[in-house]
TORSE-886950 format. One record per residue (C-alpha): residue number from 1; x, y negated, z; residue in three letters. Coordinates in Angstrom, 1 decimal, padded with zeros to 4 digits. Layout:
BEGIN
ATOM,num,xx,yy,zz,residu
ATOM,NUM,X,Y,Z,ALA .
...
This chain:
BEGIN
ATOM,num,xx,yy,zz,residu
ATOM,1,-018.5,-026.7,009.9,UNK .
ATOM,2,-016.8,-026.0,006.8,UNK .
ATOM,3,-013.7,-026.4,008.1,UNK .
ATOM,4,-013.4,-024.2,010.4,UNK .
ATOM,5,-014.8,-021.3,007.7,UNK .
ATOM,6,-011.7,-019.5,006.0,UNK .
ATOM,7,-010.8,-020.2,002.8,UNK .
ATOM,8,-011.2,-017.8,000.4,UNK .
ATOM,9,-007.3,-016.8,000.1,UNK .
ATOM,10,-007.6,-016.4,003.9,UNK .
ATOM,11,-010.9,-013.8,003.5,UNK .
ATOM,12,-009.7,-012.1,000.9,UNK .
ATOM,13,-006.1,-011.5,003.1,UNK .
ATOM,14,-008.3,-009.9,006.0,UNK .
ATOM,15,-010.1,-007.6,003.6,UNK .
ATOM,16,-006.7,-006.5,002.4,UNK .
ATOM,17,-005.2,-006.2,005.4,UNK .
ATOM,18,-008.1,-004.6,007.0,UNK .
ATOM,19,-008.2,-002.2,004.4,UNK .
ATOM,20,-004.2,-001.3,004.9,UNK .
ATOM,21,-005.0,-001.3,008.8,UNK .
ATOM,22,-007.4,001.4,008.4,UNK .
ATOM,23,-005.1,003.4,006.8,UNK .
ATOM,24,-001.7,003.0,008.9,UNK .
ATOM,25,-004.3,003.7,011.9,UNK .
ATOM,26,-003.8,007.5,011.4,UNK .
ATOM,27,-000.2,007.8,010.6,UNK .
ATOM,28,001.4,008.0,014.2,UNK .
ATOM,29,-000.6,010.4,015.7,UNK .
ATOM,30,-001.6,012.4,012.1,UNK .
ATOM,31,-000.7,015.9,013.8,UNK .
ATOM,32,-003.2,015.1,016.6,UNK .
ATOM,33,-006.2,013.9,014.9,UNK .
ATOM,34,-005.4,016.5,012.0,UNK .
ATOM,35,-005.9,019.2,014.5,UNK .
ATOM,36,-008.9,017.7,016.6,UNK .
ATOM,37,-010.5,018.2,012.3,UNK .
ATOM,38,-009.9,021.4,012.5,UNK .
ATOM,39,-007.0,021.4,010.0,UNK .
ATOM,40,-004.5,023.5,012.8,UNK .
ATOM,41,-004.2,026.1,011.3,UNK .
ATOM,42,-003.9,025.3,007.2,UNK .
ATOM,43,-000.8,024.9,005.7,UNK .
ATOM,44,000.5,021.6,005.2,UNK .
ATOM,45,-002.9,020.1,006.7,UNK .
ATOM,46,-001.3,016.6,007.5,UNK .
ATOM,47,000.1,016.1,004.1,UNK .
ATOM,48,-003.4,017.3,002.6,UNK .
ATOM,49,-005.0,015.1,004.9,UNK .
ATOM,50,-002.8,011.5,003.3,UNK .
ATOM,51,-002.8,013.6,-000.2,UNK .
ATOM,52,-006.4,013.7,-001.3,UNK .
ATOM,53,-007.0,010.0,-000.6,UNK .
ATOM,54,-004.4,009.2,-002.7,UNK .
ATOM,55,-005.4,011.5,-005.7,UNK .
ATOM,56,-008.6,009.3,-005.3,UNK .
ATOM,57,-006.9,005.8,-005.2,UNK .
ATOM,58,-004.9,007.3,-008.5,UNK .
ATOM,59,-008.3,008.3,-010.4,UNK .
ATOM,60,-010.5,005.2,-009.6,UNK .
ATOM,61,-008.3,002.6,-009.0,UNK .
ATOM,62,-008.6,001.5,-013.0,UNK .
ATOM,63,-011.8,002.2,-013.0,UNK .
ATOM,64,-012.3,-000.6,-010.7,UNK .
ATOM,65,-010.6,-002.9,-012.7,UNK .
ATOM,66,-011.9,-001.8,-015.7,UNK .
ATOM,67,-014.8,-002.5,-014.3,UNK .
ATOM,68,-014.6,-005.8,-012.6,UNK .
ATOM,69,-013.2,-007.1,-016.1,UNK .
ATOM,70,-015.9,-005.7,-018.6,UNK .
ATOM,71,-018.6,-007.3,-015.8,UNK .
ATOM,72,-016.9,-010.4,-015.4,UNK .
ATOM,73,-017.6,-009.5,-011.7,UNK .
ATOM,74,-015.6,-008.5,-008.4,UNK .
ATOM,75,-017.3,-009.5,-005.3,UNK .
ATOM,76,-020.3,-007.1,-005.5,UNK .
ATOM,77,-017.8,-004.1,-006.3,UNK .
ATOM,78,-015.3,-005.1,-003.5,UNK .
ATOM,79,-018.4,-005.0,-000.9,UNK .
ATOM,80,-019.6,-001.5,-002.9,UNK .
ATOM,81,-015.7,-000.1,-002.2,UNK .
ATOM,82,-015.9,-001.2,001.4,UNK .
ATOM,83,-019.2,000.0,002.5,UNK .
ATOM,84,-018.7,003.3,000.9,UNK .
ATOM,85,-015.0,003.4,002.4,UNK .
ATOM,86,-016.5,002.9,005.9,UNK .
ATOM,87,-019.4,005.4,006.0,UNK .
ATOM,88,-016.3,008.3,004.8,UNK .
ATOM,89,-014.5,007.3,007.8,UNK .
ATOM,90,-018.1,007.9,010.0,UNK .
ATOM,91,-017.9,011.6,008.2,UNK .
ATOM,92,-014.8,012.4,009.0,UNK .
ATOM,93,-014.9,011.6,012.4,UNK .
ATOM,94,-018.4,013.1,012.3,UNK .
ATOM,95,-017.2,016.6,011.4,UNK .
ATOM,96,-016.3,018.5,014.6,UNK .
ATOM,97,-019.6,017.7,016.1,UNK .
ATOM,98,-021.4,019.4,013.3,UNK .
ATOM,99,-019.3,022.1,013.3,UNK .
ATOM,100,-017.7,021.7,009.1,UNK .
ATOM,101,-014.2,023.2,007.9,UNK .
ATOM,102,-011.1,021.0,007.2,UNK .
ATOM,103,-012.0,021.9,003.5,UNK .
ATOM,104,-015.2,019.0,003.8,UNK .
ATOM,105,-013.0,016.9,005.9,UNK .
ATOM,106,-010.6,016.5,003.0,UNK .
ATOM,107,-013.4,016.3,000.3,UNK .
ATOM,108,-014.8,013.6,002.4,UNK .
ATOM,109,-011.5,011.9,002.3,UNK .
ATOM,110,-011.4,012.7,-001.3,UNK .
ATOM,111,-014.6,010.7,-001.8,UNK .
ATOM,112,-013.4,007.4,000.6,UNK .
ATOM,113,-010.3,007.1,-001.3,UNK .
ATOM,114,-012.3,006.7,-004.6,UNK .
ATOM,115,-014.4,003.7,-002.7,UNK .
ATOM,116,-012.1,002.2,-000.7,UNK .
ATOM,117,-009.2,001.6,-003.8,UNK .
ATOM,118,-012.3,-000.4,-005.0,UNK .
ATOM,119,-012.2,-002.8,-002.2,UNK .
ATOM,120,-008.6,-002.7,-001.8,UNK .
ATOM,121,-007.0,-003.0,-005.2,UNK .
ATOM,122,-010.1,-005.9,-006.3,UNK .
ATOM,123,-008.8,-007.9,-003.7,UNK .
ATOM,124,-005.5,-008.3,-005.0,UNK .
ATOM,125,-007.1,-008.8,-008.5,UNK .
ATOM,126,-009.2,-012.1,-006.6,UNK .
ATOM,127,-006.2,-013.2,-005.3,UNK .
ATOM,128,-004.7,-013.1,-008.8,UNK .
ATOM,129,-007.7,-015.1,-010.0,UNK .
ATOM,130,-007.0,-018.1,-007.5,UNK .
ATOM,131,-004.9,-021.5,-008.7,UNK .
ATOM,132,-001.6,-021.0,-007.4,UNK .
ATOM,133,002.1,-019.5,-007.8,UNK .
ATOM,134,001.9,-016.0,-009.0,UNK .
ATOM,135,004.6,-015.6,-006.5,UNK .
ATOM,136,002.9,-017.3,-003.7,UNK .
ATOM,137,-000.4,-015.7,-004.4,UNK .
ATOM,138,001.1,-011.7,-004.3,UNK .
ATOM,139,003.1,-013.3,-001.3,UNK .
ATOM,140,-000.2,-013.4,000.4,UNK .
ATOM,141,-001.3,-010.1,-001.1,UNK .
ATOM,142,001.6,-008.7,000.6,UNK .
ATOM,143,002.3,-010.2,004.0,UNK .
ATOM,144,-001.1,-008.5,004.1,UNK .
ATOM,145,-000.6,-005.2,003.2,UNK .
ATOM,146,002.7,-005.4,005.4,UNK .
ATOM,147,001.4,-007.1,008.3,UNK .
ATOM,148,-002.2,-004.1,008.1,UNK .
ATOM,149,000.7,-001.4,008.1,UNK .
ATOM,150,002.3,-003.2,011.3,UNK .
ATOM,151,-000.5,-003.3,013.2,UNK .
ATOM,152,-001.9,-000.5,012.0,UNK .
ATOM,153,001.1,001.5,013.4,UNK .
ATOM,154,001.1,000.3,016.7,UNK .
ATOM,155,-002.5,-000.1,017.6,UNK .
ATOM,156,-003.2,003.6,015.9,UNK .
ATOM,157,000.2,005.0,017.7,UNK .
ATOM,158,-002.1,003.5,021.4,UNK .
ATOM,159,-005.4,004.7,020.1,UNK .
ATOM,160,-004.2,008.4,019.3,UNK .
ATOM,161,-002.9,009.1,023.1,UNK .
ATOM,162,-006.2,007.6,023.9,UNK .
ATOM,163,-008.2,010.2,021.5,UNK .
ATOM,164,-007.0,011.3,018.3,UNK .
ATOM,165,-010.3,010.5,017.0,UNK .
ATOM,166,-010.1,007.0,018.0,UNK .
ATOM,167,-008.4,005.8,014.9,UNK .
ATOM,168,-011.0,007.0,012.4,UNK .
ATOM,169,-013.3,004.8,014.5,UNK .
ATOM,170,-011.2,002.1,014.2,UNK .
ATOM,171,-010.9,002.2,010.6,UNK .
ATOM,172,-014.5,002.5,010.0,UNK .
ATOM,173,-015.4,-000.4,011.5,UNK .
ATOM,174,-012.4,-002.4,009.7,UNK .
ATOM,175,-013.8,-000.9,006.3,UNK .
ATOM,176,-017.5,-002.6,007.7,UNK .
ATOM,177,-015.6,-005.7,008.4,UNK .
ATOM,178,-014.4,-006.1,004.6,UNK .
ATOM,179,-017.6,-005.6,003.2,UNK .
ATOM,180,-019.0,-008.1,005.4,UNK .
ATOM,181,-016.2,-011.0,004.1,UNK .
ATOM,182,-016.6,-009.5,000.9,UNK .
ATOM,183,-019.8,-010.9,000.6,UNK .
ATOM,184,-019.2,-014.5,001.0,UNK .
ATOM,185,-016.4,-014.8,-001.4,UNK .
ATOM,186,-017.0,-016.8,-004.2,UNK .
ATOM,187,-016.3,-014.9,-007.4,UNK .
ATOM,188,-013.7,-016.5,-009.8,UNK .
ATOM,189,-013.7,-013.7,-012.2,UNK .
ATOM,190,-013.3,-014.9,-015.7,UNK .
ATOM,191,-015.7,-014.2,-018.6,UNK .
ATOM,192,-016.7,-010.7,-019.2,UNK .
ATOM,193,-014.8,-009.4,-022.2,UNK .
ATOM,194,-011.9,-007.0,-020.8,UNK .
ATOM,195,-011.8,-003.6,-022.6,UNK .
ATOM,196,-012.6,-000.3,-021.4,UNK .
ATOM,197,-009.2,000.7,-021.8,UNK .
ATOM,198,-006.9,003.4,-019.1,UNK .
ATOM,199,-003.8,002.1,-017.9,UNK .
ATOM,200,-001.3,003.6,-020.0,UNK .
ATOM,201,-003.4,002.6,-023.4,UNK .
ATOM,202,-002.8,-001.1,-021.8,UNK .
ATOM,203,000.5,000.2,-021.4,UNK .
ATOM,204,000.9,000.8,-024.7,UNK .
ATOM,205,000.2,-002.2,-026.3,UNK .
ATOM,206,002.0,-004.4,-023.5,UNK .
ATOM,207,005.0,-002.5,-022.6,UNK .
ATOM,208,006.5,-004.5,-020.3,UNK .
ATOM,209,003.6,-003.6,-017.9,UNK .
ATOM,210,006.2,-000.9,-017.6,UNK .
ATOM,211,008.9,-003.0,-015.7,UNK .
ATOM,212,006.5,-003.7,-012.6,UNK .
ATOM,213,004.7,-000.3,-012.7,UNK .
ATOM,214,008.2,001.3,-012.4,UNK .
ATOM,215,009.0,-001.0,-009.6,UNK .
ATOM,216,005.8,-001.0,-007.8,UNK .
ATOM,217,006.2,003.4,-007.9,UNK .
ATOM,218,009.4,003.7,-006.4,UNK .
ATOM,219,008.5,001.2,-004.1,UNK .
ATOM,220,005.1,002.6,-002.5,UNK .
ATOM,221,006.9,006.1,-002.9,UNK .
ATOM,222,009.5,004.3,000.1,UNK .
ATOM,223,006.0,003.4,001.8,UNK .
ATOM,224,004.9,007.0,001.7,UNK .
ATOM,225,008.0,008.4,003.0,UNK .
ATOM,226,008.5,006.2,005.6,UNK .
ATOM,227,004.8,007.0,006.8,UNK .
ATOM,228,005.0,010.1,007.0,UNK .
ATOM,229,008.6,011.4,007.0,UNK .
ATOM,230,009.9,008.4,008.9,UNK .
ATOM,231,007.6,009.0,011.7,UNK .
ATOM,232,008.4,012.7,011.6,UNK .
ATOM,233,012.3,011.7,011.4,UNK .
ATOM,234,012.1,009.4,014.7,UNK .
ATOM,235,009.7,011.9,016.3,UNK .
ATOM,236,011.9,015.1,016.4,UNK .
ATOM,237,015.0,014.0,016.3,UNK .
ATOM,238,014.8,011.4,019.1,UNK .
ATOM,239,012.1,012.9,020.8,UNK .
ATOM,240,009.8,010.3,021.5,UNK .
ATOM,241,005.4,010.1,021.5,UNK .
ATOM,242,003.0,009.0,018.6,UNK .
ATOM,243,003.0,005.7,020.8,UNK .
ATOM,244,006.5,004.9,020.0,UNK .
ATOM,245,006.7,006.1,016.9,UNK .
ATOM,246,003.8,003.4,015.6,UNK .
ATOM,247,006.4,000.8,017.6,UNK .
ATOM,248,009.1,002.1,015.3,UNK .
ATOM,249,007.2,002.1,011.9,UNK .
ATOM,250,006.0,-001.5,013.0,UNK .
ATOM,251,009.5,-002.7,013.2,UNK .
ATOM,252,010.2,-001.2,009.4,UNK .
ATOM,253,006.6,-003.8,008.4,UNK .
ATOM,254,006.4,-006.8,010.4,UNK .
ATOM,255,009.4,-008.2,008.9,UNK .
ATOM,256,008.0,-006.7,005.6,UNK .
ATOM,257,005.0,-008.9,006.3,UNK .
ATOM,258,006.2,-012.0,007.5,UNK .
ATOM,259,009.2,-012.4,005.2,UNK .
ATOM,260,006.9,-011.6,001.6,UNK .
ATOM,261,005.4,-015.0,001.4,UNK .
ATOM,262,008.1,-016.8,001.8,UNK .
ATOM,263,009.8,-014.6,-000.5,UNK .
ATOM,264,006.8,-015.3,-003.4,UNK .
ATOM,265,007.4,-018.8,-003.1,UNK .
ATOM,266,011.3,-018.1,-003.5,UNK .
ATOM,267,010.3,-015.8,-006.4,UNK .
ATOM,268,008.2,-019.1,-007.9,UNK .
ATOM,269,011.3,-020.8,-007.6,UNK .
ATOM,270,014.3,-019.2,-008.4,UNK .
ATOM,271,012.8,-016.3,-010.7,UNK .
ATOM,272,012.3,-012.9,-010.0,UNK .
ATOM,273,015.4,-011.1,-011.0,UNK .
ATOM,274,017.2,-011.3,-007.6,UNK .
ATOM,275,014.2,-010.9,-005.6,UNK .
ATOM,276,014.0,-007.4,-007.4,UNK .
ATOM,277,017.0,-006.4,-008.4,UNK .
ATOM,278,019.1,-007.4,-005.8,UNK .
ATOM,279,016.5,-006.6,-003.1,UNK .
ATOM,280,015.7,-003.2,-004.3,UNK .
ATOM,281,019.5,-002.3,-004.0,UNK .
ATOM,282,020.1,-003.5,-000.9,UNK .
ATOM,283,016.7,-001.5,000.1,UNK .
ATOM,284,017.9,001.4,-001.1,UNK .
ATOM,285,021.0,001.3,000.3,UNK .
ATOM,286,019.2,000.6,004.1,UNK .
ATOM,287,017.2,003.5,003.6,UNK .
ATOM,288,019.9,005.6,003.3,UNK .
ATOM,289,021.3,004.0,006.5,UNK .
ATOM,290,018.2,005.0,008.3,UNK .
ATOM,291,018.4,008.6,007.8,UNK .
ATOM,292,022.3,008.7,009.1,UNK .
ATOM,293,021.8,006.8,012.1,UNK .
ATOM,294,022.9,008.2,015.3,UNK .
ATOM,295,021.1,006.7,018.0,UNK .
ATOM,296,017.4,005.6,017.8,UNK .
ATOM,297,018.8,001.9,018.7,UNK .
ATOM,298,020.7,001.7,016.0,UNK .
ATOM,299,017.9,003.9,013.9,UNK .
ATOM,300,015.0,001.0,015.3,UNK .
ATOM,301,017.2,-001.8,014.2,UNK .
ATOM,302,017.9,-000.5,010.6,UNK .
ATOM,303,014.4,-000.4,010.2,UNK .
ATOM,304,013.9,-004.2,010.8,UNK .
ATOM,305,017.0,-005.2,008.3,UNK .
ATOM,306,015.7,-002.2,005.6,UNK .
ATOM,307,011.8,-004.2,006.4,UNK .
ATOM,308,013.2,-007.3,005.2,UNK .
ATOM,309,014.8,-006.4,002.0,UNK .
ATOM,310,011.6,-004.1,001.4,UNK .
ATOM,311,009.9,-007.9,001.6,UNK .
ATOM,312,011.7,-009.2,-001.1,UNK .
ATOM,313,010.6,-007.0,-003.6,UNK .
ATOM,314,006.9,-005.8,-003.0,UNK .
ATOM,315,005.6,-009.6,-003.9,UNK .
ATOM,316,007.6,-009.8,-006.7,UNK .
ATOM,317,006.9,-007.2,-008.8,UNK .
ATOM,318,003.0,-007.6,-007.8,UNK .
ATOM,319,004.3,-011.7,-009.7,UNK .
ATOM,320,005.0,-009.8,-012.3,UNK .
ATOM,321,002.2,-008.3,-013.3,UNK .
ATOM,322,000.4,-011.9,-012.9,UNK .
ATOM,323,003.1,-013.4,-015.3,UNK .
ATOM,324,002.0,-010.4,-018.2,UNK .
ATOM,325,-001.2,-010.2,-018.0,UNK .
ATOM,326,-003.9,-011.8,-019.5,UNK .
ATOM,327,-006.8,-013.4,-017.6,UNK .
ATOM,328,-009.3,-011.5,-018.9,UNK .
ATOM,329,-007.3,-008.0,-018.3,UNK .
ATOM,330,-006.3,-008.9,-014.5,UNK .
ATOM,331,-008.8,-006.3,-013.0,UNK .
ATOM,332,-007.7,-003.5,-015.3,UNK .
ATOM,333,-003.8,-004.6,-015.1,UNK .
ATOM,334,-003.4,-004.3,-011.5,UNK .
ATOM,335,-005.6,-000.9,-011.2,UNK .
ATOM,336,-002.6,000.2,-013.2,UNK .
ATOM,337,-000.6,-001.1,-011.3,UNK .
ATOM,338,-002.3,000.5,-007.9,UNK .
ATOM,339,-002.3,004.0,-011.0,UNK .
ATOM,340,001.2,004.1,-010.0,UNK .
ATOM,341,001.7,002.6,-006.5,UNK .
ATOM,342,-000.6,005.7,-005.0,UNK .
ATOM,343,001.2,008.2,-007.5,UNK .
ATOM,344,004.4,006.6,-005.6,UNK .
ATOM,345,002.9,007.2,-002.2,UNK .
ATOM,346,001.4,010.6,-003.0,UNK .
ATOM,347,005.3,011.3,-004.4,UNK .
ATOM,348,007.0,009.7,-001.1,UNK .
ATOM,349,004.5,012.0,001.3,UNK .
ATOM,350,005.5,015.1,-001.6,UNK .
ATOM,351,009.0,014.5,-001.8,UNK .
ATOM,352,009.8,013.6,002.3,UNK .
ATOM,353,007.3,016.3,003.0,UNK .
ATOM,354,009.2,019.0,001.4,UNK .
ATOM,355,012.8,017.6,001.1,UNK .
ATOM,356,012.5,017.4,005.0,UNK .
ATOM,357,011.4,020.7,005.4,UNK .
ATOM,358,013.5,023.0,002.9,UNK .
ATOM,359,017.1,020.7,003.6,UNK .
ATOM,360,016.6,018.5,006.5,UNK .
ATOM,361,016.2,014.7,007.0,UNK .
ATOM,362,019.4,013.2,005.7,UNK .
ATOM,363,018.9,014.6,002.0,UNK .
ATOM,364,015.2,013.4,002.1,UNK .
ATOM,365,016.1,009.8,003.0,UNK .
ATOM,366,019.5,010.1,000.5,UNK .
ATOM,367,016.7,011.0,-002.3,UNK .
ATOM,368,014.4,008.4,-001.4,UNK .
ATOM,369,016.8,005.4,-001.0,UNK .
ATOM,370,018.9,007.1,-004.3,UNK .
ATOM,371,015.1,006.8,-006.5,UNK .
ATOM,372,015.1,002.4,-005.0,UNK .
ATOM,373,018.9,002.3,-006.2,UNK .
ATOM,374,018.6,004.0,-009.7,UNK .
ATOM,375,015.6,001.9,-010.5,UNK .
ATOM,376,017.4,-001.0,-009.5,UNK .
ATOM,377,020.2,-000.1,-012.1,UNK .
ATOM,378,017.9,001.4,-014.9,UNK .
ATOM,379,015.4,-001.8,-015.3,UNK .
ATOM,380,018.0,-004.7,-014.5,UNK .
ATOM,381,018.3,-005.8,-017.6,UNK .
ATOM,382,014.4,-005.6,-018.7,UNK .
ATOM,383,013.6,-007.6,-015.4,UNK .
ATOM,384,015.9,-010.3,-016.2,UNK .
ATOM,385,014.3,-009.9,-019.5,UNK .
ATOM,386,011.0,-010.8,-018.4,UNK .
ATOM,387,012.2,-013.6,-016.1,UNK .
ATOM,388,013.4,-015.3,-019.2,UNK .
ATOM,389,010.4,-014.9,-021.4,UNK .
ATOM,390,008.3,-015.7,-018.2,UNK .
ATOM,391,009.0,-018.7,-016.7,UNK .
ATOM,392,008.2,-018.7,-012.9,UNK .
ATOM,393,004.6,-020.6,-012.2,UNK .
ATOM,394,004.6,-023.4,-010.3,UNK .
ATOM,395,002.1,-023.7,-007.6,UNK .
């Protein structure tokens, strides 16, 4: 019997890609279910709709941690995050029968961002508590995250021409689903005794928190732009439904996803300085390729190469943070490191959003891919730095 139970790596992947799933759900057909809200006719109601979740995931995401450390607990908080992240969903998608403006609609998305960062950025932290790699455990984290925004993109691109509600159904009962696995998770916490410290005071007194953060902010802002003005890009200028646009964003993450384990283990290996470095230029530089692409062929296939490079990095700089910090200040480290990751995403739906709008899509993706390559350039040396003074773990 018990071996055919997951293991607790493998639980605590579904929870993280469930929770990731639940999000990408909405992207491809955003403009449809935004308007079934209510949310028509408000300005900029799509990007309000992505943006208040992510204000959330930036307030409470320490707070977790913070949390999870000082108790010397995670498992009860992960199931807390999940269940209150699935009965927001049942709100939302609750709000056109009774008859409530957009204006509760995005306070209730306000309020399932603040749980569902719980469930989601916890997660990680358990996977950080496991024996292992650093490298191969964040591999995990992240063939997660990129395999829920796969599948999230093309199974919420079919449920949107289906009803644009569907999705929000979908996610709910994903978010149900991680609080259910959250449960039986054995909790490896270590001993209470973290601090109730923010982010940037941990910053503060272990600067080279910094190097990740950095990393891990332009890197989620690419995530947010590609969500949102990546659809919007293949959408309008090739024409084509929410349906194929969750096939295209899928062919940006499933190589994302299948290629970041492997590239954690490489990490454990080799070091992270190439991983990062070199991967973060050569994303850049793809995303850039993106937005001048002529056809949607040659647009489609871009978006597989620019996944892969994307892949090398993400699992990496998550490493990172597992190489500085200290077992005790897990929790709290990588809620500052999800601090910056949803200020990255809220920037990349910002920045797309309005770059898109006000000078068209080549200077949006030239801005976004120029942000990857100047981080690249900037933090070279104090990644190779850290690789020095860190030595890759072994598994």
């Amino acid at each position: 019997m018990r071996a055919i139970i997951p293991s607790a790596r493998t639980r605590l992947a579904i929870i993280v890609w469930s929770v990731l799933v639940s999000q990408v759900l909405l992207y491809p057909g955003l403009d449809e279910t935004v308007s079934a809200l209510g949310g028509a006719e408000m300005a900029y109601a799509e990007t309000l709709f992505l943006v208040t979740e992510f204000v959330a995931f930036v307030v409470f995401a320490v707070a977790w941690g913070t949390a999870s450390d000082v108790l010397g607990r995670r498992t009860p908080l992960v199931v807390v995050g999940a269940t209150g992240g699935t009965l927001s969903y049942l709100a939302v998608v609750s709000a056109p029968a009774f008859g409530v403006g957009y204006e509760i609609v995005l306070l209730c998305r306000l309020l399932g961002g603040a749980f569902t960062i719980g469930a989601f950025s916890l997660s990680i932290t358990m996977l950080m508590d496991l024996s292992g790699g650093h490298g191969q455990n964040m591999g995990v984290a992240g063939t997660a995250i990129g395999l829920g925004a796969a599948i999230g993109s093309v199974v919420g691109g079919q449920l949107a021409t289906i009803t644009p509600l569907a999705p929000l159904y979908g996610g709910a009962v994903l978010l149900a689903l991680s609080a259910f696995l959250g449960a039986t998770i054995p909790d490896r916490a270590p001993d209470r005794g973290g601090a109730m410290n923010a982010p940037f005071d941990r910053l503060r007194n272990k600067p080279v928190l910094g190097v990740p953060y950095a990393f891990g902010f332009i890197d989620r802002l690419t995530a947010g732009f590609f969500a949102l003005t990546g659809v919007a890009f293949f959408r309008d200028t090739f024409a084509i439904d929410p349906a194929q646009a969750g096939l295209t964003l899928a062919l940006f993450f499933i190589p994302f996803a299948l290629l970041q384990y492997p590239a954690g283990l490489l990490s454990d290996s080799i070091g992270r300085f190439i991983p990062v470095v070199v991967g973060s230029i050569m994303y850049g530089l793809g995303i850039i390729a993106v937005g001048m692409a002529p056809t949607y062929l040659i647009g489609a296939t871009l978006m597989v190469v620019v996944g892969g490079f994307g892949a090398l990095v993400s699992p990496t700089t998550m490493a990172l943070v597992t190489d500085v910090a200290a077992e005790s200040e897990r929790g709290v480290a990588m809620g500052g490191f999800n601090v910056f990751g949803s200020l990255g995403m809220l920037s990349g739906f910002v920045l797309g959003g309005v770059l898109s709008t006000t000078a068209g899509y080549l200077p949006a993706f030239l801005a976004a891919g120029g942000l990857e390559l100047l981080i690249a350039v900037i933090a070279a040396r104090p990644v190779l730095m850290l690789t020095n003074r860190t030595a890759p773990s072994s598994p």
